[in-house]
N, C-alpha and C positions, 0 to 999 in steps of 0.2 A: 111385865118383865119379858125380854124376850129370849129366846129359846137359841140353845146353842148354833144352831142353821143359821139364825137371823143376827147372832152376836158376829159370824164370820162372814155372812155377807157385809153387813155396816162397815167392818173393819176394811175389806176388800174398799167398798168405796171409798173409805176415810184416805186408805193410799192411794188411790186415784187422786182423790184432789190435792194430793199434798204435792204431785208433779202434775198437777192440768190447772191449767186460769180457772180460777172461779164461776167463771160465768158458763166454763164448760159443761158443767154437771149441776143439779139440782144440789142442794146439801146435806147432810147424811139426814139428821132428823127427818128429811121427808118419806125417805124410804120408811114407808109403814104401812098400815093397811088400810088407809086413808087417802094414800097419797102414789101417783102413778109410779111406777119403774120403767125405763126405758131400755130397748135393746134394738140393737139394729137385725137382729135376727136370733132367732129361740128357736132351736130344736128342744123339741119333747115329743115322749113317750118312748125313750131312748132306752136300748141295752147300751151303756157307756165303758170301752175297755179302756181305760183311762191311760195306762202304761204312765200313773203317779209313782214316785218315791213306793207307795204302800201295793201299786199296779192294782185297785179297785177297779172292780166291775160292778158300777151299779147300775139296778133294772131297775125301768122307770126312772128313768134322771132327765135331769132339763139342762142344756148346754145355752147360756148368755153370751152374747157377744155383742160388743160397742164399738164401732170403728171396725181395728183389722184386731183385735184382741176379747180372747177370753177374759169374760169378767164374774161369769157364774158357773160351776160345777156342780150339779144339787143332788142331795141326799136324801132328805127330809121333805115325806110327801105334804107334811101340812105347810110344813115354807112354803114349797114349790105351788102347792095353791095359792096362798096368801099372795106370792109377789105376781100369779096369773091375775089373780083378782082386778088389779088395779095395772097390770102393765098394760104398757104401748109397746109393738115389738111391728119393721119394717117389714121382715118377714119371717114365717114361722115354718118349719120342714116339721110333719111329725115320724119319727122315724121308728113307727109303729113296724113289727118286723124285719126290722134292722138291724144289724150290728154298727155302732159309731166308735171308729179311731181315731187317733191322729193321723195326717196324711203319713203314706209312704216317703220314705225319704233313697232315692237310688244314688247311693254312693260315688256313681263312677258311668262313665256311657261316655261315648262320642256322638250327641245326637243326630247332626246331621247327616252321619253313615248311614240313615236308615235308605238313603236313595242309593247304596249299597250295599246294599241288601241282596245274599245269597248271590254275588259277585262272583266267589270263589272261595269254597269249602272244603273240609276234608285233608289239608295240609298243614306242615309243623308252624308254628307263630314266626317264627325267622323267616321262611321261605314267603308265607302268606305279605310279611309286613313287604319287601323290598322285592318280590317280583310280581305281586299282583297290587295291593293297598297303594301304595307310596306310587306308582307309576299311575295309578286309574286316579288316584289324587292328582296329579299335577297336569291332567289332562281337561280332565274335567270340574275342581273347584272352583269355584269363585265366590263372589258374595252374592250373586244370586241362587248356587246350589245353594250353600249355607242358608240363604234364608228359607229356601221350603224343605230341603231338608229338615231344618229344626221345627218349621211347623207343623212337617209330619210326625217326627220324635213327640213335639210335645202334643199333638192330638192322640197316643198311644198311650204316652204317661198318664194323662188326665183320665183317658180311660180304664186304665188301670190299677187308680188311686194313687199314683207316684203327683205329688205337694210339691216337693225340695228334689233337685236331682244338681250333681255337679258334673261338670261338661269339661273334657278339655279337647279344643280344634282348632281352625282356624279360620280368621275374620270375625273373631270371638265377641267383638262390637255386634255385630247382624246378630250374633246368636243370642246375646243381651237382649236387644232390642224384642226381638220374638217371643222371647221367653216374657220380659215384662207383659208385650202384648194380650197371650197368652194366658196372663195372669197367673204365671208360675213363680216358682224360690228359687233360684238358682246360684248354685256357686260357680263362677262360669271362668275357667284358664284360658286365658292365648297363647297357645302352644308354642316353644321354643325350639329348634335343631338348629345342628352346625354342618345343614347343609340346605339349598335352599324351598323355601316352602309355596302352599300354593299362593299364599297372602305375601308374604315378602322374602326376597330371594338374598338378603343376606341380613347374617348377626345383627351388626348395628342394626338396620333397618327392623328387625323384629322386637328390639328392645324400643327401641322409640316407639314402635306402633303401641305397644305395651303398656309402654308407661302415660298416652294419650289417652289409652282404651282405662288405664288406670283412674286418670283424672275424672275423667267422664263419667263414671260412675259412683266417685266415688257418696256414700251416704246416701245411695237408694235404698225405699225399704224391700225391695225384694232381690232386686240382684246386689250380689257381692263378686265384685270383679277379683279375678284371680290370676297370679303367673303360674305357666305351666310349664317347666323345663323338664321335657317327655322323656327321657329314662337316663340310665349314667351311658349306655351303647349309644345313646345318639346326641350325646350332649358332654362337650370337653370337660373338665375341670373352670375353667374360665367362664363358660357357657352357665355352668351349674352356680355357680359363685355370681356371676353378674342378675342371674335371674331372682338369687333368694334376697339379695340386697337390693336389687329392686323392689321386689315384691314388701319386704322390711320397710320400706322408704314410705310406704303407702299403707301399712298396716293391715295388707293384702295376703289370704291364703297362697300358699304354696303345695300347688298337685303336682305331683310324679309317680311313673310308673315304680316300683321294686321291686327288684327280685322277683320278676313275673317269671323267668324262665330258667333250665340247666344253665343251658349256653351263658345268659347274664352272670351267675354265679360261677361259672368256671374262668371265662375271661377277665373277671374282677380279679379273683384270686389272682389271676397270671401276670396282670396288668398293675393293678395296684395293692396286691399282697395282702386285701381284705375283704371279706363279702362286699354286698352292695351296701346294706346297711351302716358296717363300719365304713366303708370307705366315705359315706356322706355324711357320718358324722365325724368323720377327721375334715372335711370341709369346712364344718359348721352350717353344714343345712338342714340337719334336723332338728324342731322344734318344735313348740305348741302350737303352730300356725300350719306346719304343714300336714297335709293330705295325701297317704301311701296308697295305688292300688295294689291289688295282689298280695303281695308280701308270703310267697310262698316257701321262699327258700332263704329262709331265717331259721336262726338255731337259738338254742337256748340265752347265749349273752344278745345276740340280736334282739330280743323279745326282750329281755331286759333293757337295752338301750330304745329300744321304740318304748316303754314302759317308761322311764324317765324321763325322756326326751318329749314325756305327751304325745305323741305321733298319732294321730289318726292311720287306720288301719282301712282297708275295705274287702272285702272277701267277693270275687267274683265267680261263682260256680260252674254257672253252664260254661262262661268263656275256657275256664281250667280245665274244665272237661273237653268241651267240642276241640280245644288244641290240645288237648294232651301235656298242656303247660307241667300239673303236677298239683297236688294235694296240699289247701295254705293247710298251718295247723295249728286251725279256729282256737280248738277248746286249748291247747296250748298257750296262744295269744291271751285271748280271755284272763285262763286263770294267772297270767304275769302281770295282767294290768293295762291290756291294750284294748282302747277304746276297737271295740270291730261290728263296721256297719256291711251293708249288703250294696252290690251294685250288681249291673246287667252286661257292664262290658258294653262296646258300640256294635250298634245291629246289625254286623257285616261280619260274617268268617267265624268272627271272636264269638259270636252269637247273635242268631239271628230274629231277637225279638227284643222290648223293653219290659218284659212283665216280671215285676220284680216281687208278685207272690207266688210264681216260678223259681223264682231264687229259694225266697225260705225253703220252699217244699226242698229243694235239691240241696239245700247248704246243708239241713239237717241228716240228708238220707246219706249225703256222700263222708262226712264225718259218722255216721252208723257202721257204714261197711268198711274202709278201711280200715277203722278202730275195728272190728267187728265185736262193735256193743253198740244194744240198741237205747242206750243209756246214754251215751259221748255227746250229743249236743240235741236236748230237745226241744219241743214244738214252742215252750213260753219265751226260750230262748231267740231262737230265729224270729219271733214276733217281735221280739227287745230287738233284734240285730236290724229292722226295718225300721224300727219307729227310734227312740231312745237312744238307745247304741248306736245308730246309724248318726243322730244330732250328734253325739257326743263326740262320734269321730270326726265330724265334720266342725265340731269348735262351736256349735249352735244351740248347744243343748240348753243355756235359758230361753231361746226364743221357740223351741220346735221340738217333737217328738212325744210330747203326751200332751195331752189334757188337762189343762188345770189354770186357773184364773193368772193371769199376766200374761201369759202365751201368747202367742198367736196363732189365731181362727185357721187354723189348720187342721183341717175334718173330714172322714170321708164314712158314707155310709155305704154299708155293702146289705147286698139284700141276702135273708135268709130263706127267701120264698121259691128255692131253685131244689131240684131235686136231687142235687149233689150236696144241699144243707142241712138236710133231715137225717134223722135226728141230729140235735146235738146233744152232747153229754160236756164235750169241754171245750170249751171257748178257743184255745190257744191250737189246741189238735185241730180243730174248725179249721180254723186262719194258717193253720200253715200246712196242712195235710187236705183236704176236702174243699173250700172256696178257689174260686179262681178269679184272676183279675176280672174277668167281663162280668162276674156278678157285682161291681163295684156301681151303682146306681145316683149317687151325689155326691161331687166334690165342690168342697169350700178350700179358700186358699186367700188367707189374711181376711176373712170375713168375706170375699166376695162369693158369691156361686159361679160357678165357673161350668158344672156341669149339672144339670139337674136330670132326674130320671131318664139318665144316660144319653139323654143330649148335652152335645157339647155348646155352650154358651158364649165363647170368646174366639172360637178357629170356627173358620168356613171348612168343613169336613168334605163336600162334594168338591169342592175347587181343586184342595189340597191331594185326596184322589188323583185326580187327572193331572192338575201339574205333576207327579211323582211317577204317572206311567208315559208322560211322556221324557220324563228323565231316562229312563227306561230306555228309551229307542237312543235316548242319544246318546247315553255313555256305551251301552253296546257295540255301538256303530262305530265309537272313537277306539274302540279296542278290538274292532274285526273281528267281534262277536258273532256277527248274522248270518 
């Protein structure tokens, strides 16, 4: 007879073959202890923080994976011997003094800003976007920043466990392409304005590129191309409307900024006599597809209409802080029903890194003080708002953000063998108060390894260096920096 462990692996396979050809997989009966098991890669001797339905942590667990998908989470040390017994596995991580998550998921970034990076700091987001950002952009983008821009972005992310991150910029094609490269998830926008950009200088033109950049991707398994009509200040009614029926036309998320700032919410009211929130959903652009950053300056029916309207949420802390944007209100959002993940903002002004267990630490400590209780949003919490929460906000949450057979091989092991890891007493307090991103030591991403004992495995890391400081000398130059 076999044992509860081995009733729910069998099962696990039996639904694998019921959507794979036959010839893809052995057939259940063989799974036995007679008979091999296959996996293209097996982590074991795992602390597993699963961030399941039930959010298990099991020690000593063994992670399976076939293809780019979880197919075994284990429990049961006698299984987990039995299926070693006889498996064949491609390759094996043991991740003996580890911690094993799901990757990071960064909500919200403009990655290629990292080759603008500490640009210009220290000033309000209005002044920052339109007389430093928006000018050093039109001078200097192209699709050549963009694309080592973004391989700088994604050499940062990977080494700091960020999996999935969603992007919105421009020449969002290059930023696709990278990101696949790279061997990342990404939700990727091509940025919309109604005024001209560094990729295409007028409406039409930015819709067509769009909806090409649309095609092209469409039914990749890692990028999911996206429209991004950049906030309700910089995008008409028309503008906003042509972008979400596009993006609708293609079955394509929809990112925009909200209610990131005062000034957004005062102008709204004056303008069209509703916050930001109502006013875009008297458009009809809010829906289950789309992707909100910020979302600071929402009030209670707000949060209700993002709460029915399914809206993804994203909470970006350092950026709300380093502008002085204003305080989202997380635990507010949360208990109405809004999915709220984490993002890092883009690596210039708004914040000047992508580490986004920088974020948890900060998202949790800045709801402590305002609220002043150290109760308002804790540490299991902000670890959901990374992994979990963060899928959920982003409309991914069957494919990404815990652990568990059908998923996708989306894994990162962080080492506990740092002296900022000892003791631990609780897992969740670890991970969002005492680790830091550089203790992140192997990332998987749809079953590949991507970075192993913190080599990076798919970016050239010395190249990208040096191309990004000679970016350096040259947008400087273009702005009589020197």
């Amino acid at each position: 007879m076999f044992t509860a462990p081995e009733k729910c692996f069998l099962f696990f396979v039996l639904a694998l073959l019921g959507s794979r050809p036959m010839a893809a997989y052995p057939p259940a009966k063989q799974v036995s202890q007679k008979q091999a098991v296959s996996f293209d890669l097996l982590i074991v001797n795992a602390t597993v923080v699963t961030m399941d339905p039930a959010r298990r942590i099991i020690e000593k667990g063994t992670i399976g994976v076939r293809g780019d998908t979880i197919v075994f989470v284990g429990t049961d040390t006698d299984f987990v011997a039995q299926a070693r017994k006889g498996h064949s596995a491609g390759q094996t991580i043991d991740a003996e003094g580890a911690l094993v998550l799901p990757g990071f998921i960064n909500g919200h970034t403009h990655a290629a800003m990292t080759l603008l990076r500490g640009l210009h700091d220290d000033v309000t987001l209005d002044e920052w976007l339109r007389k430093y950002i928006f000018p050093a952009e039109a001078k200097n983008v192209t699709e050549d920043f963009v694309r080592w821009g973004t391989r700088l972005g994604a050499a940062e992310m990977i080494r700091g466990g960020v999996t999935t991150f969603a992007d919105m910029y421009y020449f969002e094609d290059v930023v696709a392409a990278e990101t696949k490269a790279a061997g990342m998830r990404g939700v990727l926008g091509e940025t919309l304005l109604d005024f001209p950009a560094p990729d295409n200088k007028t409406n039409a033109a930015m819709l067509e590129y769009a909806g090409k950049y649309l095609e092209r991707w469409q039914s990749d398994k890692l990028i999911h191309a996206a429209v991004a009509p950049h906030s309700i200040y910089t995008c008409s009614k028309q503008t906003l409307q042509a972008s979400a029926a596009l993006a609708r036309n293609y079955r394509a998320p929809i990112l925009i900024h909200v209610a990131e700032m005062k000034k957004e919410l005062d102008d709204s009211l004056k303008q069209n006599g509703a916050t930001p929130v109502r006013y875009l959903d008297k458009l009809g652009i809010l829906g289950p597809d789309v992707l909100a950053a910020h979302c600071i300056f929402v009030d209670a029916d707000d949060r209700k209409i993002l709460a029915d309207r399914q809206v993804g949420c994203v909470h970006n802390p350092s950026s709300n802080m380093m502008l002085a944007s204003g305080v989202a209100p997380v635990v507010e959002e949360r208990a109405a029903g809004v999915a709220v993940g984490l993002g890092t903002d883009g690596p210039a002004g708004s914040n000047n890194d992508l580490d986004l267990m920088e974020e948890m630490d900060l998202a949790a400590k800045l709801q402590k003080i305002t609220k002043v209780d150290p109760r308002a949003l804790d540490a299991k919490s902000v670890v959901e708002m990374a992994t979990i929460e963060g899928a959920r906000a982003l409309h991914m949450e069957k494919e990404i953000g815990s652990l568990e057979p059908g998923k996708k091989a989306d894994i990162i092991l962080i080492s506990l063998d740092e002296p900022n890891a000892v003791p631990m007493y609780d897992v969740y307090a670890q991970l969002a108060y005492a680790l830091k991103g550089s203790d992140v030591q192997t990332v998987v991403i749809g079953g590949r390894v991507v970075m192993r004992d913190r080599k990076l495995l798919t970016l050239n890391e010395p190249e990208i260096l040096a191309k990004a400081r000679e970016y350096k000398k040259k947008i400087a130059a273009s702005l009589n920096m020197d």
